[in-house]
C-alpha positions in Angstrom: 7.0 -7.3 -1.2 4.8 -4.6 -2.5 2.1 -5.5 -0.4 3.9 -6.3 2.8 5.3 -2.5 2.1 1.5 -1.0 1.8 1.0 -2.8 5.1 3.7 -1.2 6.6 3.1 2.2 5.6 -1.1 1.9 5.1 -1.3 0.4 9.0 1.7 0.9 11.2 3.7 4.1 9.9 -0.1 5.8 9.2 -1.2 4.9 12.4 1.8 6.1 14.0 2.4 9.3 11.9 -2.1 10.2 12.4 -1.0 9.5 16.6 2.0 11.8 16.5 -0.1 14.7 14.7 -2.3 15.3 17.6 1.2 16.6 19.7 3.8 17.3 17.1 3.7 20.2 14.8 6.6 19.9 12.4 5.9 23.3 10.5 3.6 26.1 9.5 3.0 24.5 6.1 3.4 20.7 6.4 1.5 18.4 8.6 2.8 15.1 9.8 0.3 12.8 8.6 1.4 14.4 5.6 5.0 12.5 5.9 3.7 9.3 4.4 3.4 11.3 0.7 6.8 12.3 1.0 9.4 10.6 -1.2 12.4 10.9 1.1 10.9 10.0 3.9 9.0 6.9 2.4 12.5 5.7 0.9 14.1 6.2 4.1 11.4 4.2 6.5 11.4 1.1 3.1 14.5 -0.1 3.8 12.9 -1.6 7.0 11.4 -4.1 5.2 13.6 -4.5 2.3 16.6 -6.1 1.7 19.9 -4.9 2.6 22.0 -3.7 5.7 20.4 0.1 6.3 18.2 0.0 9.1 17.1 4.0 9.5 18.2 5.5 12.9 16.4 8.4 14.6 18.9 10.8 13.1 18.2 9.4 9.3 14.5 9.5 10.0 15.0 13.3 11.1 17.2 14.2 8.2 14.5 12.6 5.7 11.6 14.6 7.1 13.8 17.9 7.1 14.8 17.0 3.5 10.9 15.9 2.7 9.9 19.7 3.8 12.8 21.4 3.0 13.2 22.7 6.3 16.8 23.5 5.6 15.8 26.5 3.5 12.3 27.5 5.6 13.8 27.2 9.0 11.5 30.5 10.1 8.5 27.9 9.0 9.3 24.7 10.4 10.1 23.4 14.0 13.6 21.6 14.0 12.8 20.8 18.0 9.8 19.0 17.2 11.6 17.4 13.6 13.8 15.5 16.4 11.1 14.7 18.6 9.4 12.9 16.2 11.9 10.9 14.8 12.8 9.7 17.8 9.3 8.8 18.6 8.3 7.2 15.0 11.4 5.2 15.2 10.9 3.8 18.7 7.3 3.1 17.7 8.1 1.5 15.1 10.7 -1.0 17.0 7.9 -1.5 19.1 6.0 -2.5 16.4 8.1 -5.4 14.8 8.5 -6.9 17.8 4.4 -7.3 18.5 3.2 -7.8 15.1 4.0 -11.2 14.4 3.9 -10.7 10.3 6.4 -7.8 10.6 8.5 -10.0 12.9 8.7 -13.1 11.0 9.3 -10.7 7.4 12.0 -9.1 9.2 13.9 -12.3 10.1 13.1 -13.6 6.5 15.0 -10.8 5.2 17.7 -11.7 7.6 17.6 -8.9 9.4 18.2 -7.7 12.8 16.3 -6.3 15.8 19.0 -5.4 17.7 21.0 -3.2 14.8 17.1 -1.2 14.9 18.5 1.5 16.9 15.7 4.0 18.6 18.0 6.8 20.3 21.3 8.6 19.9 22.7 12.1 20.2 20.3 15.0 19.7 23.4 17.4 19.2 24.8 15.3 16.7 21.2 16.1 14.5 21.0 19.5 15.1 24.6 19.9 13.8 23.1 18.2 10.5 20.6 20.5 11.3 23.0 23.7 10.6 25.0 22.7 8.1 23.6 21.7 4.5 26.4 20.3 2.7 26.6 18.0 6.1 22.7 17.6 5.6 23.1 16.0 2.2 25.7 13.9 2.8 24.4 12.1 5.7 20.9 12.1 3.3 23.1 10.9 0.3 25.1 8.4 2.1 21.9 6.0 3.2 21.5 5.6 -0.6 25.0 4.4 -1.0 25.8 0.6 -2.8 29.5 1.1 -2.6 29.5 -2.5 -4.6 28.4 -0.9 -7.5 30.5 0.9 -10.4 27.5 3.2 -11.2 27.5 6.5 -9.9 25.6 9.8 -9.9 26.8 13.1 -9.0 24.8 15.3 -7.2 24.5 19.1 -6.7 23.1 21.0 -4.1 22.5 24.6 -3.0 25.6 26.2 -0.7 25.3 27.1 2.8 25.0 30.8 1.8 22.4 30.7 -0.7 19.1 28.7 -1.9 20.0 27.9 -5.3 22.0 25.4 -6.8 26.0 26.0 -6.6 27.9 23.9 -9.2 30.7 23.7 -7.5 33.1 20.2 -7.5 33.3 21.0 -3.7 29.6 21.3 -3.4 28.9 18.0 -5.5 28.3 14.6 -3.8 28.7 11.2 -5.1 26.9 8.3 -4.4 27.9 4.5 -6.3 24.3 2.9 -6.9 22.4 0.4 -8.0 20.7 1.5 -11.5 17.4 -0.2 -11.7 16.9 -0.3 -7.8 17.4 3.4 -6.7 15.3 4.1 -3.6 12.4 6.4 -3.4 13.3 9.5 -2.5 16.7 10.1 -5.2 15.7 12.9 -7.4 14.4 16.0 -5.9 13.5 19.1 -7.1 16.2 21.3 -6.3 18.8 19.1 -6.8 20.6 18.8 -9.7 22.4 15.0 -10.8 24.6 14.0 -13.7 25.9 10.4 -14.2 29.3 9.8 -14.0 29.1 6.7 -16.1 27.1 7.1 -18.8 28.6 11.0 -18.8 25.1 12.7 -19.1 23.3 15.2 -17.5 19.8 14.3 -16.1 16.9 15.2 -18.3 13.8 13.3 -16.7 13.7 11.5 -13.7 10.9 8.7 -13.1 9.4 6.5 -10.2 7.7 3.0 -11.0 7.0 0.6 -8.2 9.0 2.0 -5.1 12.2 2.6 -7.4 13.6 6.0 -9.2 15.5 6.0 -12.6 17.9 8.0 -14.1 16.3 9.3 -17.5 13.8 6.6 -17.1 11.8 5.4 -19.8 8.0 5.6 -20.0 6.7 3.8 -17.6 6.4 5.2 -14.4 5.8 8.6 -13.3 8.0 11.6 -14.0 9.2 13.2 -11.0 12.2 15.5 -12.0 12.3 16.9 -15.5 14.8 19.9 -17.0 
Protein backbone atom coordinates (compact mmCIF):
# COMPACT_ATOMS: atom_id res chain seq x y z
CA UNK A 1 0.00 0.00 0.00
CA UNK A 2 2.74 2.40 0.68
CA UNK A 3 4.05 2.16 -2.58
CA UNK A 4 0.92 2.01 -4.57
CA UNK A 5 0.28 5.50 -2.40
CA UNK A 6 3.85 7.05 -3.64
CA UNK A 7 2.62 6.14 -7.13
CA UNK A 8 -0.31 7.95 -6.71
CA UNK A 9 0.89 11.05 -5.34
CA UNK A 10 4.78 10.80 -6.94
CA UNK A 11 3.05 10.26 -10.75
CA UNK A 12 -0.61 11.12 -11.08
CA UNK A 13 -1.53 13.87 -8.27
CA UNK A 14 2.25 15.48 -9.14
CA UNK A 15 1.69 15.46 -12.59
CA UNK A 16 -1.63 16.91 -12.23
CA UNK A 17 -0.91 19.45 -9.35
CA UNK A 18 2.82 20.69 -11.76
CA UNK A 19 -0.15 20.90 -14.97
CA UNK A 20 -2.57 23.03 -12.95
CA UNK A 21 0.36 25.49 -11.65
CA UNK A 22 0.94 26.86 -15.02
CA UNK A 23 -3.06 28.46 -14.88
CA UNK A 24 -4.09 28.40 -11.29
CA UNK A 25 -2.67 30.67 -8.68
CA UNK A 26 -4.10 29.62 -5.36
CA UNK A 27 -2.34 32.54 -3.27
CA UNK A 28 0.40 35.06 -2.83
CA UNK A 29 2.36 32.71 -0.58
CA UNK A 30 1.55 29.09 -1.60
CA UNK A 31 2.09 27.52 -4.88
CA UNK A 32 0.07 24.57 -6.05
CA UNK A 33 2.70 22.15 -6.79
CA UNK A 34 3.26 22.92 -3.33
CA UNK A 35 -0.16 21.00 -2.28
CA UNK A 36 1.45 17.57 -2.37
CA UNK A 37 3.54 18.61 1.03
CA UNK A 38 0.49 19.54 2.64
CA UNK A 39 -0.83 17.19 5.33
CA UNK A 40 -4.49 17.94 4.85
CA UNK A 41 -4.58 17.80 1.64
CA UNK A 42 -2.46 14.56 1.24
CA UNK A 43 -4.90 12.86 3.90
CA UNK A 44 -7.80 13.99 2.03
CA UNK A 45 -6.64 12.72 -1.72
CA UNK A 46 -5.32 8.96 0.44
CA UNK A 47 -8.41 7.84 1.08
CA UNK A 48 -8.62 7.20 -2.79
CA UNK A 49 -6.65 4.41 -2.55
CA UNK A 50 -7.21 3.25 0.90
CA UNK A 51 -9.67 1.34 2.43
CA UNK A 52 -12.95 2.56 3.55
CA UNK A 53 -16.15 4.42 2.15
CA UNK A 54 -14.80 8.26 1.83
CA UNK A 55 -14.19 9.02 -1.71
CA UNK A 56 -13.13 12.98 -1.57
CA UNK A 57 -15.58 15.22 -3.67
CA UNK A 58 -14.54 18.55 -5.25
CA UNK A 59 -15.95 20.37 -2.24
CA UNK A 60 -13.60 18.15 0.37
CA UNK A 61 -10.66 18.62 -1.95
CA UNK A 62 -11.34 22.51 -1.84
CA UNK A 63 -11.87 22.62 1.93
CA UNK A 64 -8.42 20.61 2.38
CA UNK A 65 -6.41 23.04 0.29
CA UNK A 66 -8.09 26.09 2.14
CA UNK A 67 -7.36 24.26 5.43
CA UNK A 68 -3.61 23.24 4.06
CA UNK A 69 -2.94 27.21 3.47
CA UNK A 70 -5.02 28.55 5.91
CA UNK A 71 -6.79 30.53 3.66
CA UNK A 72 -9.58 31.01 6.16
CA UNK A 73 -7.48 33.50 8.13
CA UNK A 74 -5.34 35.11 4.88
CA UNK A 75 -8.33 35.53 2.67
CA UNK A 76 -6.52 39.12 1.38
CA UNK A 77 -3.59 36.47 0.37
CA UNK A 78 -5.22 33.66 -1.26
CA UNK A 79 -7.70 33.20 -4.19
CA UNK A 80 -10.89 31.30 -3.01
CA UNK A 81 -12.09 31.53 -6.91
CA UNK A 82 -9.22 29.73 -8.15
CA UNK A 83 -9.28 27.28 -4.56
CA UNK A 84 -12.66 26.01 -6.28
CA UNK A 85 -11.38 25.83 -9.68
CA UNK A 86 -8.88 23.61 -8.90
CA UNK A 87 -10.53 21.20 -6.99
CA UNK A 88 -12.82 20.71 -9.41
CA UNK A 89 -10.23 20.26 -11.93
CA UNK A 90 -7.79 17.84 -9.69
CA UNK A 91 -10.68 15.82 -8.88
CA UNK A 92 -12.00 15.29 -12.40
CA UNK A 93 -8.41 14.55 -13.41
CA UNK A 94 -8.02 12.36 -11.19
CA UNK A 95 -11.34 10.23 -12.16
CA UNK A 96 -9.95 10.38 -15.37
CA UNK A 97 -7.09 8.90 -14.25
CA UNK A 98 -8.35 5.64 -12.58
CA UNK A 99 -10.23 4.86 -15.27
CA UNK A 100 -7.06 4.78 -17.89
CA UNK A 101 -4.41 3.56 -15.73
CA UNK A 102 -5.00 0.05 -15.52
CA UNK A 103 -2.99 -0.37 -11.95
CA UNK A 104 -5.09 2.39 -10.37
CA UNK A 105 -8.20 0.67 -11.87
CA UNK A 106 -7.65 -2.77 -10.86
CA UNK A 107 -6.31 -1.41 -6.94
CA UNK A 108 -9.43 0.53 -6.87
CA UNK A 109 -11.79 -2.45 -7.43
CA UNK A 110 -9.46 -4.55 -5.10
CA UNK A 111 -10.35 -2.24 -2.37
CA UNK A 112 -13.94 -2.70 -3.36
CA UNK A 113 -14.45 0.45 -4.23
CA UNK A 114 -16.52 2.37 -6.60
CA UNK A 115 -16.17 4.62 -9.74
CA UNK A 116 -19.35 5.78 -9.87
CA UNK A 117 -19.54 7.10 -5.92
CA UNK A 118 -16.04 9.28 -7.44
CA UNK A 119 -18.00 12.33 -7.80
CA UNK A 120 -16.17 15.30 -10.03
CA UNK A 121 -18.84 18.24 -9.65
CA UNK A 122 -21.35 19.81 -7.36
CA UNK A 123 -22.54 23.14 -6.13
CA UNK A 124 -19.92 25.95 -6.12
CA UNK A 125 -22.23 28.00 -3.69
CA UNK A 126 -22.43 25.31 -1.45
CA UNK A 127 -18.23 25.71 -1.09
CA UNK A 128 -18.03 29.24 -0.93
CA UNK A 129 -20.53 29.14 2.05
CA UNK A 130 -17.83 26.71 3.75
CA UNK A 131 -15.81 29.32 2.41
CA UNK A 132 -17.34 32.14 4.85
CA UNK A 133 -18.02 30.48 7.66
CA UNK A 134 -15.22 28.71 9.85
CA UNK A 135 -16.88 26.70 12.36
CA UNK A 136 -18.83 25.29 9.05
CA UNK A 137 -15.21 25.02 7.53
CA UNK A 138 -14.06 22.62 10.20
CA UNK A 139 -16.78 20.56 10.48
CA UNK A 140 -17.12 19.62 7.03
CA UNK A 141 -12.95 19.17 7.40
CA UNK A 142 -13.53 17.21 10.61
CA UNK A 143 -16.31 15.09 9.46
CA UNK A 144 -14.16 13.16 6.49
CA UNK A 145 -12.03 11.96 9.46
CA UNK A 146 -15.06 10.48 11.09
CA UNK A 147 -15.16 6.35 12.22
CA UNK A 148 -18.55 6.68 13.88
CA UNK A 149 -17.78 2.74 14.77
CA UNK A 150 -15.35 3.66 17.10
CA UNK A 151 -15.68 4.59 20.93
CA UNK A 152 -12.59 6.74 20.72
CA UNK A 153 -12.88 10.33 20.35
CA UNK A 154 -10.99 13.62 20.30
CA UNK A 155 -12.29 16.93 20.85
CA UNK A 156 -11.12 19.63 18.88
CA UNK A 157 -10.86 23.37 19.22
CA UNK A 158 -10.73 25.93 16.80
CA UNK A 159 -10.49 29.79 16.37
CA UNK A 160 -14.13 31.70 16.24
CA UNK A 161 -15.49 33.39 13.34
CA UNK A 162 -14.43 36.81 14.91
CA UNK A 163 -10.97 36.20 15.80
CA UNK A 164 -7.67 34.14 14.82
CA UNK A 165 -6.89 32.49 17.89
CA UNK A 166 -8.16 29.63 19.58
CA UNK A 167 -11.73 30.04 21.41
CA UNK A 168 -12.34 27.32 24.05
CA UNK A 169 -15.64 27.43 23.87
CA UNK A 170 -18.00 23.83 24.21
CA UNK A 171 -19.86 25.60 21.29
CA UNK A 172 -16.72 26.14 19.31
CA UNK A 173 -15.34 22.39 20.00
CA UNK A 174 -15.87 19.61 17.48
CA UNK A 175 -15.83 15.91 17.98
CA UNK A 176 -14.87 13.34 15.81
CA UNK A 177 -15.09 9.23 17.09
CA UNK A 178 -11.76 7.72 15.43
CA UNK A 179 -9.83 5.05 14.91
CA UNK A 180 -6.52 5.37 17.34
CA UNK A 181 -3.71 3.84 15.58
CA UNK A 182 -5.06 4.68 12.00
CA UNK A 183 -5.80 8.50 12.12
CA UNK A 184 -5.33 10.06 8.68
CA UNK A 185 -2.68 12.52 7.64
CA UNK A 186 -3.69 15.65 8.02
CA UNK A 187 -5.38 15.47 12.08
CA UNK A 188 -3.28 17.71 14.12
CA UNK A 189 -2.59 21.12 12.95
CA UNK A 190 -1.07 23.81 14.29
CA UNK A 191 -3.61 26.01 15.36
CA UNK A 192 -5.81 23.68 16.61
CA UNK A 193 -6.07 22.57 19.84
CA UNK A 194 -7.39 18.60 20.72
CA UNK A 195 -8.07 16.80 23.97
CA UNK A 196 -9.18 13.12 24.16
CA UNK A 197 -12.29 12.44 25.48
CA UNK A 198 -11.36 8.88 26.43
CA UNK A 199 -8.33 8.79 27.93
CA UNK A 200 -9.38 12.50 29.55
CA UNK A 201 -5.96 14.26 28.49
CA UNK A 202 -5.03 17.07 26.84
CA UNK A 203 -2.70 16.76 23.80
CA UNK A 204 1.01 17.23 24.45
CA UNK A 205 2.79 15.94 21.22
CA UNK A 206 1.37 14.85 18.25
CA UNK A 207 3.35 12.49 15.76
CA UNK A 208 3.11 11.06 12.04
CA UNK A 209 4.74 7.58 11.06
CA UNK A 210 3.87 6.00 7.78
CA UNK A 211 0.78 7.96 6.46
CA UNK A 212 -0.91 7.83 10.12
CA UNK A 213 -1.06 10.59 13.10
CA UNK A 214 -1.12 9.69 16.87
CA UNK A 215 -2.41 11.18 19.74
CA UNK A 216 0.76 11.71 22.18
CA UNK A 217 2.47 9.33 19.99
CA UNK A 218 5.48 7.64 21.13
CA UNK A 219 8.93 7.97 19.46
CA UNK A 220 8.75 6.87 16.41
CA UNK A 221 7.62 9.00 13.86
CA UNK A 222 7.89 12.59 13.50
CA UNK A 223 6.55 15.16 15.79
CA UNK A 224 4.18 17.40 14.13
CA UNK A 225 2.20 19.25 17.00
CA UNK A 226 3.87 19.76 20.36
CA UNK A 227 2.55 22.16 23.54
Amino acid sequence: MERLESYFFNYHVAQILDEASKIYSIGKYWKVKELINYSPFRGTLSELVRVGEFYPSPKDIAVAINVSISAYCNEECTDKDNIIDLAFHISQELKSRFISDQLLKTVFEDLNKDLDKLITDGKRSDINMLFSNKKELFTSYYSTFSKPEFSYSIKIWHQSQESSFIQWEEEDAITVNLNPIRIREGFFQVGFDYFCISSQSRLQRATRYKGFEFFDGDSVGDVIWAL
